[in-house]
C-alpha positions in Angstrom: 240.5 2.0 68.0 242.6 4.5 66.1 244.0 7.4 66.3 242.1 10.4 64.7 243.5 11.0 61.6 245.6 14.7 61.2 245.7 17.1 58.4 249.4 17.4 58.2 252.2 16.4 60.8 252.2 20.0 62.4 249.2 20.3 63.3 247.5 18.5 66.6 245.1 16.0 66.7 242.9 18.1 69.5 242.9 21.2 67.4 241.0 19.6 63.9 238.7 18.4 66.8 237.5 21.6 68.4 237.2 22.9 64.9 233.6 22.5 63.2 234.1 21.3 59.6 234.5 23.8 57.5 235.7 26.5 59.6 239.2 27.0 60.8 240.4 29.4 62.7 242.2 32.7 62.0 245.4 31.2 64.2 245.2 28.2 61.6 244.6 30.3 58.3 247.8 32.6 59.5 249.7 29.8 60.2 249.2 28.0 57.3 249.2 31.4 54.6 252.9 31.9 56.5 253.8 28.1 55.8 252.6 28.3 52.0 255.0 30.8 51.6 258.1 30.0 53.3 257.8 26.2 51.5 257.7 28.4 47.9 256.1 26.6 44.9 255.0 23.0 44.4 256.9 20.7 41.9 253.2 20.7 40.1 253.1 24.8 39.7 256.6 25.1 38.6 256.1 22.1 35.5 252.9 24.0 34.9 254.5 27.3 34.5 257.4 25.8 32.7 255.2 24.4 30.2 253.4 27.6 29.6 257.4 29.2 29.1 257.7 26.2 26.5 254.6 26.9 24.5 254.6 30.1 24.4 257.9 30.1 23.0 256.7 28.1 20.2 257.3 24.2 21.8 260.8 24.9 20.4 263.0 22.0 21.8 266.0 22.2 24.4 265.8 24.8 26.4 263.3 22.7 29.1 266.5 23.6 31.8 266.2 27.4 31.1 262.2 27.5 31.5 262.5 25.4 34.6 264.5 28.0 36.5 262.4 31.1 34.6 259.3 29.0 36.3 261.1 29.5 39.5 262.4 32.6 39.3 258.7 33.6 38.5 256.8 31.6 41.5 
């Protein structure tokens, strides 16, 4: 038989097992608030954002570097 599947790599398997679905605890939504932050923006949120820079701007062409890092000064 296998191993129970984990959420993510950092967290153990006997933890996600004490926990009733749905429910985690206020260790794990701490812990994983302070990780969301400290690992910053996904690659998904900062294209997003970029693309907003670029339309608003009037889909002028060229300047997809500039938004990219305005996206991620902004995130």
């Amino acid at each position: 038989m296998s191993e129970p599947r984990r959420r993510n790599d950092r967290e153990p398997v006997n933890q996600i097992a004490n926990t009733p679905a749905g429910e985690a605890s206020a260790t794990e939504n701490a812990s994983s608030s302070v990780e969301q932050l400290a690992a910053g923006p996904t690659h998904d949120e900062l294209a997003r954002r970029a693309y907003q820079l670029f339309e608003e701007r009037g889909r002028e062409p060229g300047r997809d570097w500039e938004d990219w890092f305005q996206a991620e000064r902004e995130l």
